[in-house]
C-alpha positions as CSV (number, residue, x, y, z in Angstrom):
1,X,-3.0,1.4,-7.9
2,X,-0.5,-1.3,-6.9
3,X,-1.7,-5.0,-6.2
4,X,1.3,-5.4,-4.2
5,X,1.5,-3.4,-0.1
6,X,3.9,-0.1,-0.3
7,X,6.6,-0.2,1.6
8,X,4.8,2.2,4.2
9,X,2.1,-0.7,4.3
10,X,4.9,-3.3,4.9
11,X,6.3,-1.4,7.2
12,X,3.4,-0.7,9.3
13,X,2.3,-4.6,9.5
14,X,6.0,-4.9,10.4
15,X,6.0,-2.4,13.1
16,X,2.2,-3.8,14.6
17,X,3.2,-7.5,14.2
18,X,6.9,-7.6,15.8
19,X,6.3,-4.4,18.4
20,X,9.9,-3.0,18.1
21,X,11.5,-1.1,21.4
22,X,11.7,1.8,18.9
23,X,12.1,3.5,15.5
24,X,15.6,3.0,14.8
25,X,15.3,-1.2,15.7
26,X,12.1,-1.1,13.6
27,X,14.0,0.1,10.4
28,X,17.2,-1.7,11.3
29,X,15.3,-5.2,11.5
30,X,12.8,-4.2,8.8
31,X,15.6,-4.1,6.5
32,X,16.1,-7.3,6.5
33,X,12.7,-9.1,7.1
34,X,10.2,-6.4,5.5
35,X,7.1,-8.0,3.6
36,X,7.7,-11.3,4.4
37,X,5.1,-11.6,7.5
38,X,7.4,-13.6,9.6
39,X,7.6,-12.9,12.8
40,X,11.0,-11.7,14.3
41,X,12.1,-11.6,17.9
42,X,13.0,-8.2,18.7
43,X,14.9,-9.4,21.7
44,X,17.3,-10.9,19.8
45,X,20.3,-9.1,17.6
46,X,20.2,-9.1,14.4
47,X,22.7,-11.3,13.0
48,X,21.5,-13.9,15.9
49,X,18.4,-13.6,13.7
50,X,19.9,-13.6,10.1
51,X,21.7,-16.9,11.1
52,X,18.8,-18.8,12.7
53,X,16.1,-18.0,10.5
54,X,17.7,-17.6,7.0
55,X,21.2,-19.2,6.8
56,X,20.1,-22.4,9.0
57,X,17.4,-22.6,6.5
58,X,19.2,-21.3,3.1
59,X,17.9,-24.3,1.1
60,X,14.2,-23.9,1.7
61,X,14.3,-20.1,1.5
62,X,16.3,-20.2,-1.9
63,X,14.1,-22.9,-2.9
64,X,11.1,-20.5,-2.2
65,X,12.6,-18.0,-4.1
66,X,13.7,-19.4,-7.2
67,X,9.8,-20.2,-7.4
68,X,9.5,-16.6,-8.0
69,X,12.7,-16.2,-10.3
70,X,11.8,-19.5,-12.3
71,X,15.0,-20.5,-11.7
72,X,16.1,-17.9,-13.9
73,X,19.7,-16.8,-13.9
74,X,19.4,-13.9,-16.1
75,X,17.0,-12.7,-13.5
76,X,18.7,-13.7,-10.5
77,X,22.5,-11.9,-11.9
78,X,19.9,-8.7,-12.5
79,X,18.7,-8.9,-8.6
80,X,21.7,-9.2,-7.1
81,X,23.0,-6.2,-9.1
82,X,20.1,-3.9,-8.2
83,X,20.9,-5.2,-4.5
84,X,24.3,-4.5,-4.6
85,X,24.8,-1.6,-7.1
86,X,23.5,2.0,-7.3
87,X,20.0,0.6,-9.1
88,X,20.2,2.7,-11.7
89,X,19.4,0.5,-14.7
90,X,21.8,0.6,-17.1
91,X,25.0,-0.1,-14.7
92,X,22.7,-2.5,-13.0
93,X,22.7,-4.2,-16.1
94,X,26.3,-3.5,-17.1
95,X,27.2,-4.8,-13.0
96,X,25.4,-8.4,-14.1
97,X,26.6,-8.6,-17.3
98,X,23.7,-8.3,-19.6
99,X,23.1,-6.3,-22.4
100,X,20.1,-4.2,-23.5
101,X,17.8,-6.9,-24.4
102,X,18.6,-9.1,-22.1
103,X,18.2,-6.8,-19.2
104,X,15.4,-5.4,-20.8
105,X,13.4,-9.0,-20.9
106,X,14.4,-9.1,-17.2
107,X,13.2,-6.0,-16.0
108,X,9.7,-6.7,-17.7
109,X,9.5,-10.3,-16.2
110,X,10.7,-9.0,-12.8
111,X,8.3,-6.6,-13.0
112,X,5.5,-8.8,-14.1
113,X,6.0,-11.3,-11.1
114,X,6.2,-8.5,-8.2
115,X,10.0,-8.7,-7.5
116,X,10.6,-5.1,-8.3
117,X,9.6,-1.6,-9.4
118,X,10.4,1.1,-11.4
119,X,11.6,4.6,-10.6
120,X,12.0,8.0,-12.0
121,X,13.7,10.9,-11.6
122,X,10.9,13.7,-10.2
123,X,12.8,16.0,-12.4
124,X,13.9,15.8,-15.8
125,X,17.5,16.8,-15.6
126,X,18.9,20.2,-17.1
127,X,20.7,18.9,-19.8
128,X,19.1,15.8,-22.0
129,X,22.8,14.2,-22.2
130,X,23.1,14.2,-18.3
131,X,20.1,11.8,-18.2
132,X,21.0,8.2,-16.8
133,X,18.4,6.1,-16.6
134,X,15.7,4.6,-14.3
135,X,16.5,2.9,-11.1
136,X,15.1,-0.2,-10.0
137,X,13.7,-0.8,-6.4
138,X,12.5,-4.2,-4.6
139,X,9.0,-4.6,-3.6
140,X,10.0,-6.6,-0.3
141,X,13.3,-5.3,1.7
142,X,14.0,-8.6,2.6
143,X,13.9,-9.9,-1.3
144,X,17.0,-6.8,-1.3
145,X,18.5,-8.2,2.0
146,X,18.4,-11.8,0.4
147,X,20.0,-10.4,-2.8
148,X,22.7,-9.1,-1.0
149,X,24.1,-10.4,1.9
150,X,22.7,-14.0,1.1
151,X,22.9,-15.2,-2.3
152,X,26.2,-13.9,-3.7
153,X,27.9,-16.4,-0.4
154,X,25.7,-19.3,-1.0
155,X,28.9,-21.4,-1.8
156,X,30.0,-20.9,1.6
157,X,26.1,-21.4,3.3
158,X,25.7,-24.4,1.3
159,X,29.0,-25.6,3.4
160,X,27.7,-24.6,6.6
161,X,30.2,-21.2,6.8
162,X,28.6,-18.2,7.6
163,X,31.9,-15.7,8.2
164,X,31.8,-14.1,4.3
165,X,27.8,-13.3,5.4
166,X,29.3,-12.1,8.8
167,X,31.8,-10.0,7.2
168,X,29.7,-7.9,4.9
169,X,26.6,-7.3,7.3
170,X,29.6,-6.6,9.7
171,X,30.6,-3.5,7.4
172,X,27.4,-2.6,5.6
173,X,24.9,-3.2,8.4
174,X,24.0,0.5,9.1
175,X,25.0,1.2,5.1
176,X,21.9,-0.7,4.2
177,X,19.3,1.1,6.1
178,X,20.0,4.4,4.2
179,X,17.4,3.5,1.0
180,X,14.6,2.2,3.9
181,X,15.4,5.7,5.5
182,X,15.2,7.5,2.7
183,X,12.0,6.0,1.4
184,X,10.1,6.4,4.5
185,X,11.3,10.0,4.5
186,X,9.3,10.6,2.0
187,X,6.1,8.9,3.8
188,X,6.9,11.4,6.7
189,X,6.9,14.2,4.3
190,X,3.4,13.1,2.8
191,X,2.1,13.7,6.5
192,X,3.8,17.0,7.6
193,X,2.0,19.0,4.7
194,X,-1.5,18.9,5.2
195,X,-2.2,22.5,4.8
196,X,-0.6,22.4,1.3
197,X,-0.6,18.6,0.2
198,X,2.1,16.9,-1.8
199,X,1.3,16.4,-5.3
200,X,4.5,14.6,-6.3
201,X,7.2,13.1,-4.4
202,X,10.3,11.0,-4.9
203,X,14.0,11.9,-5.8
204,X,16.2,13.6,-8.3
205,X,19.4,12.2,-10.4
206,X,21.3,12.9,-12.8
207,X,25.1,11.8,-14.4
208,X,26.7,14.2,-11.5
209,X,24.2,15.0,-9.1
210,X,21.7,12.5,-6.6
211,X,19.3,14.4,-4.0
212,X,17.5,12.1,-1.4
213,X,13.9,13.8,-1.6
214,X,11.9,15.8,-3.9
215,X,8.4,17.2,-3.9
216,X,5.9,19.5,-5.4
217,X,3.0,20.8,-3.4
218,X,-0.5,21.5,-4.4
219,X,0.3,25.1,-4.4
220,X,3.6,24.8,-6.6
221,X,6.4,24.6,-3.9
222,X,9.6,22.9,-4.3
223,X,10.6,21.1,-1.5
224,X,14.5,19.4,-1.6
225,X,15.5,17.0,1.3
226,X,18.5,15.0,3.1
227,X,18.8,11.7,4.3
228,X,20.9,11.2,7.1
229,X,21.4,7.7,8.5
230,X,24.3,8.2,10.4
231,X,25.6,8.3,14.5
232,X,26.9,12.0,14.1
233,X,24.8,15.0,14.6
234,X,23.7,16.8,11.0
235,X,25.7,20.0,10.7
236,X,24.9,23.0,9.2
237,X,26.9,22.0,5.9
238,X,24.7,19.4,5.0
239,X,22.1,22.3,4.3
240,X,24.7,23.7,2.2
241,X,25.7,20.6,-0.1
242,X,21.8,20.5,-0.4
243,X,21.8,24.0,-1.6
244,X,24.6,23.3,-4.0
245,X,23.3,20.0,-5.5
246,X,20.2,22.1,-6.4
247,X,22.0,24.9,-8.0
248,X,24.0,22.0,-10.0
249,X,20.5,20.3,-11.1
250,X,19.5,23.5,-11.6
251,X,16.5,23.8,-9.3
252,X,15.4,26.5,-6.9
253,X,13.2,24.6,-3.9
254,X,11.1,26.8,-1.6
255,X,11.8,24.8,1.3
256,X,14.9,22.6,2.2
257,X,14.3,19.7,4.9
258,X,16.7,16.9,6.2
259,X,15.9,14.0,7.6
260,X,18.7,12.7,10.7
261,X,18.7,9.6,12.5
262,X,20.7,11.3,15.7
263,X,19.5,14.9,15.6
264,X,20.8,17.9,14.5
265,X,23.5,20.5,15.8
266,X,22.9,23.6,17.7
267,X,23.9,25.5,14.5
268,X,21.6,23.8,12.1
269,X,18.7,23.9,14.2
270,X,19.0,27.8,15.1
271,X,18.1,27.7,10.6
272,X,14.5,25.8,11.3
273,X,11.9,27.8,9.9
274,X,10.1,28.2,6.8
275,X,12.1,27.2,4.5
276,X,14.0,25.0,6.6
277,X,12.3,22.4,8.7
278,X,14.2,19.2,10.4
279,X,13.2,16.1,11.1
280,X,14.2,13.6,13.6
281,X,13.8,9.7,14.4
282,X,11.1,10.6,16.9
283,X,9.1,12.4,13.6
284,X,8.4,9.2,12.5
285,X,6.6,7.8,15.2
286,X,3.5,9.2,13.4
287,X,3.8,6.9,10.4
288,X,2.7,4.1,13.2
289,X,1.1,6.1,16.1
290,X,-2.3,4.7,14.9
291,X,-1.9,0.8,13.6
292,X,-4.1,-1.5,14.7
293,X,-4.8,-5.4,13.6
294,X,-6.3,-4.1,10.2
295,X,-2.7,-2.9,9.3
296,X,-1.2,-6.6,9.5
297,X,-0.4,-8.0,6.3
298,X,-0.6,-11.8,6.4
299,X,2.1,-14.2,5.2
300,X,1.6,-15.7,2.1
301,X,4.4,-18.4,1.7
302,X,6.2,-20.4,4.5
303,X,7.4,-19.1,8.0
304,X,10.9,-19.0,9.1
Protein backbone atom coordinates (compact mmCIF):
# COMPACT_ATOMS: atom_id res chain seq x y z
CA UNK A 1 0.00 0.00 0.00
CA UNK A 2 0.99 3.60 -0.72
CA UNK A 3 2.24 5.98 2.14
CA UNK A 4 1.19 8.73 0.03
CA UNK A 5 -3.24 9.66 -0.41
CA UNK A 6 -4.50 8.38 -4.07
CA UNK A 7 -5.69 10.78 -5.99
CA UNK A 8 -9.35 9.54 -5.18
CA UNK A 9 -8.31 10.34 -1.49
CA UNK A 10 -6.97 13.87 -2.61
CA UNK A 11 -9.72 14.36 -4.35
CA UNK A 12 -12.27 13.65 -1.82
CA UNK A 13 -10.44 15.95 0.97
CA UNK A 14 -10.58 18.42 -1.90
CA UNK A 15 -14.14 18.13 -2.66
CA UNK A 16 -15.13 18.07 1.53
CA UNK A 17 -12.70 20.97 2.37
CA UNK A 18 -13.47 23.59 -0.51
CA UNK A 19 -17.45 22.48 -1.14
CA UNK A 20 -17.43 23.05 -4.93
CA UNK A 21 -20.95 24.24 -6.70
CA UNK A 22 -20.43 20.97 -8.68
CA UNK A 23 -18.44 18.20 -10.31
CA UNK A 24 -17.17 19.85 -13.28
CA UNK A 25 -15.65 23.15 -10.87
CA UNK A 26 -14.39 20.38 -8.49
CA UNK A 27 -12.14 18.78 -11.14
CA UNK A 28 -11.45 22.02 -13.03
CA UNK A 29 -10.03 23.67 -9.66
CA UNK A 30 -8.66 20.39 -8.38
CA UNK A 31 -6.35 20.36 -11.20
CA UNK A 32 -4.58 22.89 -10.16
CA UNK A 33 -4.63 22.86 -6.21
CA UNK A 34 -5.05 18.91 -5.61
CA UNK A 35 -3.04 17.51 -2.49
CA UNK A 36 -1.84 20.50 -1.37
CA UNK A 37 -4.69 21.10 1.56
CA UNK A 38 -4.97 24.77 0.86
CA UNK A 39 -7.99 26.05 0.85
CA UNK A 40 -9.42 27.60 -2.42
CA UNK A 41 -12.27 30.01 -2.83
CA UNK A 42 -14.70 28.45 -5.12
CA UNK A 43 -16.28 31.88 -5.65
CA UNK A 44 -13.55 33.02 -7.34
CA UNK A 45 -12.26 32.03 -11.12
CA UNK A 46 -9.68 30.27 -11.63
CA UNK A 47 -6.93 32.31 -12.93
CA UNK A 48 -8.11 35.04 -10.20
CA UNK A 49 -6.88 32.22 -7.99
CA UNK A 50 -3.69 30.94 -9.90
CA UNK A 51 -2.53 34.68 -9.71
CA UNK A 52 -3.19 35.46 -6.09
CA UNK A 53 -2.15 32.46 -4.45
CA UNK A 54 0.78 31.10 -6.62
CA UNK A 55 2.23 33.81 -8.86
CA UNK A 56 2.00 36.59 -6.12
CA UNK A 57 3.82 34.11 -4.03
CA UNK A 58 6.22 32.31 -6.76
CA UNK A 59 9.26 32.77 -4.53
CA UNK A 60 8.02 30.95 -1.44
CA UNK A 61 6.21 28.28 -3.30
CA UNK A 62 9.32 27.53 -5.52
CA UNK A 63 11.29 27.80 -2.60
CA UNK A 64 9.00 25.08 -0.92
CA UNK A 65 9.40 22.99 -3.75
CA UNK A 66 13.00 22.87 -4.51
CA UNK A 67 13.02 21.47 -0.78
CA UNK A 68 11.55 18.51 -2.37
CA UNK A 69 13.64 18.49 -5.66
CA UNK A 70 17.02 19.30 -3.67
CA UNK A 71 17.53 21.89 -5.88
CA UNK A 72 18.07 19.34 -8.40
CA UNK A 73 17.95 20.38 -12.06
CA UNK A 74 18.18 17.00 -13.52
CA UNK A 75 15.05 16.44 -11.62
CA UNK A 76 13.40 19.55 -12.13
CA UNK A 77 14.05 19.36 -16.43
CA UNK A 78 12.50 15.55 -15.84
CA UNK A 79 9.14 17.21 -14.04
CA UNK A 80 8.51 19.63 -16.31
CA UNK A 81 8.68 17.09 -19.17
CA UNK A 82 6.35 14.52 -17.61
CA UNK A 83 4.06 17.88 -17.05
CA UNK A 84 4.28 18.92 -20.34
CA UNK A 85 4.83 15.78 -22.61
CA UNK A 86 2.94 12.54 -23.17
CA UNK A 87 4.62 10.87 -19.74
CA UNK A 88 5.73 8.11 -21.38
CA UNK A 89 9.25 7.67 -20.10
CA UNK A 90 11.59 7.54 -22.64
CA UNK A 91 10.37 10.84 -24.60
CA UNK A 92 9.96 12.29 -21.27
CA UNK A 93 13.41 11.85 -20.94
CA UNK A 94 14.36 12.56 -24.58
CA UNK A 95 11.84 16.01 -24.04
CA UNK A 96 14.46 17.13 -21.00
CA UNK A 97 17.34 16.17 -22.42
CA UNK A 98 18.68 13.37 -20.44
CA UNK A 99 19.92 10.14 -21.32
CA UNK A 100 19.18 6.63 -19.91
CA UNK A 101 21.12 6.93 -16.81
CA UNK A 102 20.54 10.10 -16.05
CA UNK A 103 16.75 9.81 -16.31
CA UNK A 104 16.99 6.68 -14.77
CA UNK A 105 18.72 8.20 -11.43
CA UNK A 106 15.86 10.65 -11.61
CA UNK A 107 12.96 8.57 -11.81
CA UNK A 108 14.30 6.55 -8.79
CA UNK A 109 14.94 9.66 -6.63
CA UNK A 110 11.65 11.20 -7.73
CA UNK A 111 10.11 8.26 -6.80
CA UNK A 112 11.81 7.87 -3.55
CA UNK A 113 10.73 11.44 -2.35
CA UNK A 114 6.86 11.17 -3.34
CA UNK A 115 6.90 13.41 -6.42
CA UNK A 116 5.76 10.76 -8.84
CA UNK A 117 4.70 7.32 -9.77
CA UNK A 118 4.93 4.72 -12.04
CA UNK A 119 2.57 3.27 -14.62
CA UNK A 120 1.93 0.35 -16.77
CA UNK A 121 0.33 -0.66 -19.54
CA UNK A 122 -2.75 -3.18 -18.19
CA UNK A 123 -1.88 -5.07 -21.27
CA UNK A 124 1.18 -6.20 -22.76
CA UNK A 125 1.01 -5.09 -26.30
CA UNK A 126 0.66 -7.58 -29.29
CA UNK A 127 3.79 -7.24 -30.72
CA UNK A 128 7.10 -6.97 -28.24
CA UNK A 129 8.69 -4.20 -30.72
CA UNK A 130 5.46 -2.02 -30.36
CA UNK A 131 6.20 -1.68 -26.61
CA UNK A 132 7.09 1.98 -25.49
CA UNK A 133 7.68 2.34 -22.19
CA UNK A 134 6.24 3.28 -18.78
CA UNK A 135 4.61 6.58 -18.14
CA UNK A 136 5.15 8.67 -15.29
CA UNK A 137 2.26 10.32 -13.23
CA UNK A 138 2.47 13.06 -10.26
CA UNK A 139 1.34 12.23 -6.89
CA UNK A 140 -0.17 15.80 -6.35
CA UNK A 141 -2.05 17.57 -9.43
CA UNK A 142 -0.99 20.69 -8.40
CA UNK A 143 2.92 19.46 -8.25
CA UNK A 144 1.71 18.77 -12.44
CA UNK A 145 -0.01 22.24 -12.53
CA UNK A 146 3.19 23.86 -11.00
CA UNK A 147 5.35 21.87 -13.54
CA UNK A 148 3.54 23.23 -16.21
CA UNK A 149 1.96 26.37 -16.33
CA UNK A 150 4.41 27.81 -13.55
CA UNK A 151 7.93 26.97 -13.71
CA UNK A 152 8.79 26.88 -17.37
CA UNK A 153 7.66 31.23 -17.15
CA UNK A 154 9.45 31.82 -13.97
CA UNK A 155 11.67 34.36 -15.93
CA UNK A 156 8.75 36.36 -16.58
CA UNK A 157 7.02 35.75 -12.71
CA UNK A 158 10.20 36.64 -11.24
CA UNK A 159 9.56 40.14 -13.17
CA UNK A 160 6.21 40.51 -12.02
CA UNK A 161 4.58 39.44 -15.80
CA UNK A 162 2.07 37.01 -15.72
CA UNK A 163 0.71 37.12 -19.61
CA UNK A 164 3.07 33.96 -20.86
CA UNK A 165 1.15 32.08 -17.58
CA UNK A 166 -2.06 33.74 -19.01
CA UNK A 167 -1.57 32.66 -22.40
CA UNK A 168 -1.05 28.94 -21.92
CA UNK A 169 -3.78 28.27 -19.10
CA UNK A 170 -5.77 30.50 -21.70
CA UNK A 171 -5.40 27.65 -24.35
CA UNK A 172 -4.82 24.47 -22.29
CA UNK A 173 -7.12 25.21 -19.40
CA UNK A 174 -9.89 22.58 -20.26
CA UNK A 175 -6.74 20.42 -22.05
CA UNK A 176 -5.42 19.77 -18.64
CA UNK A 177 -8.36 18.35 -16.92
CA UNK A 178 -8.41 15.32 -19.42
CA UNK A 179 -5.69 13.03 -17.27
CA UNK A 180 -7.79 14.16 -13.78
CA UNK A 181 -10.87 12.95 -15.80
CA UNK A 182 -9.56 10.05 -16.99
CA UNK A 183 -8.11 8.87 -13.72
CA UNK A 184 -11.18 9.39 -11.71
CA UNK A 185 -12.91 7.38 -14.49
CA UNK A 186 -11.39 4.70 -13.41
CA UNK A 187 -12.47 5.31 -9.60
CA UNK A 188 -16.11 5.50 -11.00
CA UNK A 189 -15.62 2.27 -12.65
CA UNK A 190 -14.25 0.60 -9.40
CA UNK A 191 -17.87 1.50 -7.97
CA UNK A 192 -20.29 0.55 -10.75
CA UNK A 193 -19.27 -3.21 -10.59
CA UNK A 194 -20.06 -4.62 -7.48
CA UNK A 195 -21.75 -7.67 -8.61
CA UNK A 196 -18.54 -8.63 -10.54
CA UNK A 197 -15.65 -6.53 -8.93
CA UNK A 198 -12.62 -5.15 -10.78
CA UNK A 199 -9.63 -7.07 -10.44
CA UNK A 200 -7.38 -4.77 -12.42
CA UNK A 201 -7.76 -1.44 -13.82
CA UNK A 202 -5.77 1.24 -15.63
CA UNK A 203 -4.99 1.90 -19.35
CA UNK A 204 -3.55 0.48 -22.48
CA UNK A 205 -0.58 1.84 -24.86
CA UNK A 206 1.31 0.93 -27.30
CA UNK A 207 3.69 2.70 -30.34
CA UNK A 208 0.28 3.32 -32.35
CA UNK A 209 -2.54 2.85 -30.21
CA UNK A 210 -3.64 4.73 -26.42
CA UNK A 211 -7.07 3.61 -24.82
CA UNK A 212 -8.26 5.71 -21.79
CA UNK A 213 -9.51 2.77 -19.48
CA UNK A 214 -8.94 -0.82 -19.11
CA UNK A 215 -10.24 -3.47 -16.70
CA UNK A 216 -10.51 -7.08 -15.88
CA UNK A 217 -13.29 -8.27 -13.64
CA UNK A 218 -13.39 -11.01 -11.10
CA UNK A 219 -15.19 -13.14 -13.53
CA UNK A 220 -12.74 -12.53 -16.59
CA UNK A 221 -14.50 -9.62 -18.51
CA UNK A 222 -12.75 -7.10 -20.50
CA UNK A 223 -13.95 -3.86 -20.06
CA UNK A 224 -12.48 -0.84 -22.65
CA UNK A 225 -13.43 2.88 -21.93
CA UNK A 226 -13.43 6.64 -23.27
CA UNK A 227 -12.61 9.64 -21.79
CA UNK A 228 -14.39 12.54 -23.01
CA UNK A 229 -13.60 15.98 -21.51
CA UNK A 230 -15.05 17.98 -23.93
CA UNK A 231 -18.33 20.76 -24.49
CA UNK A 232 -19.85 18.57 -27.37
CA UNK A 233 -22.09 15.79 -26.94
CA UNK A 234 -20.26 12.07 -27.36
CA UNK A 235 -21.42 10.59 -30.72
CA UNK A 236 -21.91 7.35 -31.67
CA UNK A 237 -18.34 7.29 -33.44
CA UNK A 238 -16.56 7.53 -30.47
CA UNK A 239 -17.85 3.90 -29.64
CA UNK A 240 -16.51 3.01 -32.97
CA UNK A 241 -12.81 4.40 -32.70
CA UNK A 242 -13.01 2.46 -29.33
CA UNK A 243 -13.91 -0.62 -31.14
CA UNK A 244 -11.17 -0.04 -33.62
CA UNK A 245 -8.34 0.87 -31.15
CA UNK A 246 -9.13 -2.53 -29.63
CA UNK A 247 -8.99 -4.53 -32.75
CA UNK A 248 -5.59 -2.61 -33.47
CA UNK A 249 -4.24 -3.68 -29.87
CA UNK A 250 -5.63 -6.65 -30.52
CA UNK A 251 -8.12 -7.10 -27.69
CA UNK A 252 -11.70 -8.21 -27.63
CA UNK A 253 -13.47 -6.34 -24.40
CA UNK A 254 -16.89 -7.70 -23.18
CA UNK A 255 -18.11 -4.40 -22.43
CA UNK A 256 -17.32 -0.89 -23.87
CA UNK A 257 -18.02 2.25 -21.65
CA UNK A 258 -17.27 6.10 -22.18
CA UNK A 259 -17.01 8.41 -19.84
CA UNK A 260 -18.43 12.36 -21.16
CA UNK A 261 -18.34 15.44 -19.44
CA UNK A 262 -21.59 16.98 -21.43
CA UNK A 263 -23.59 13.81 -22.14
CA UNK A 264 -24.19 11.76 -24.86
CA UNK A 265 -26.23 11.95 -28.20
CA UNK A 266 -29.59 10.45 -28.87
CA UNK A 267 -27.83 7.94 -31.11
CA UNK A 268 -25.25 6.76 -28.75
CA UNK A 269 -27.48 6.39 -25.89
CA UNK A 270 -30.21 4.28 -27.87
CA UNK A 271 -26.61 1.56 -27.73
CA UNK A 272 -26.64 1.47 -23.61
CA UNK A 273 -26.95 -1.87 -22.54
CA UNK A 274 -24.75 -4.66 -21.64
CA UNK A 275 -22.10 -4.21 -23.27
CA UNK A 276 -22.39 -0.67 -23.54
CA UNK A 277 -22.90 1.48 -20.52
CA UNK A 278 -22.39 5.51 -20.40
CA UNK A 279 -21.37 7.58 -17.93
CA UNK A 280 -21.97 11.12 -17.25
CA UNK A 281 -20.60 14.08 -14.93
CA UNK A 282 -23.56 13.46 -12.60
CA UNK A 283 -22.13 9.54 -12.30
CA UNK A 284 -19.54 10.80 -10.33
CA UNK A 285 -21.33 12.41 -7.66
CA UNK A 286 -20.97 8.96 -5.90
CA UNK A 287 -17.21 9.15 -5.60
CA UNK A 288 -18.19 12.08 -2.87
CA UNK A 289 -21.88 11.35 -1.92
CA UNK A 290 -20.57 10.11 1.48
CA UNK A 291 -17.37 12.36 2.74
CA UNK A 292 -17.32 13.52 5.95
CA UNK A 293 -14.46 15.32 8.25
CA UNK A 294 -12.57 11.83 8.37
CA UNK A 295 -11.93 12.26 4.53
CA UNK A 296 -9.94 15.69 4.99
CA UNK A 297 -6.39 15.38 4.47
CA UNK A 298 -4.49 17.97 6.39
CA UNK A 299 -1.76 20.35 5.02
CA UNK A 300 1.59 19.44 5.65
CA UNK A 301 3.72 22.52 4.46
CA UNK A 302 2.69 26.21 4.31
CA UNK A 303 -0.69 27.70 3.18
CA UNK A 304 -1.27 29.89 0.31
Amino acid sequence: MSKYPTLLQQFRSFYFQNNPKDLEQAIEYFSVFGGTGWNVDMDKPLIELVETKLLKNYAYIHGDITKLTQSNKVSHALLSAIAMGDRRMFSSFKRARLSREEGDAAVDTLYENGLIALEYSLELPLNEEDHNSDKLNFIQPFMRFWFSFISPFYKTIKEGNYKEVRERLANREQGFCDLIFQKLSQELLKTSFQEDPILEIGSYWDKNVEIDVLAKTSSGKLIAGSCKYGDAKVKKTELTKLKEKCALAGLEPDIFVIFSKNGFTNELKSLKGETVKLFTLKSFKILVEDISEKDFIECEGKRY
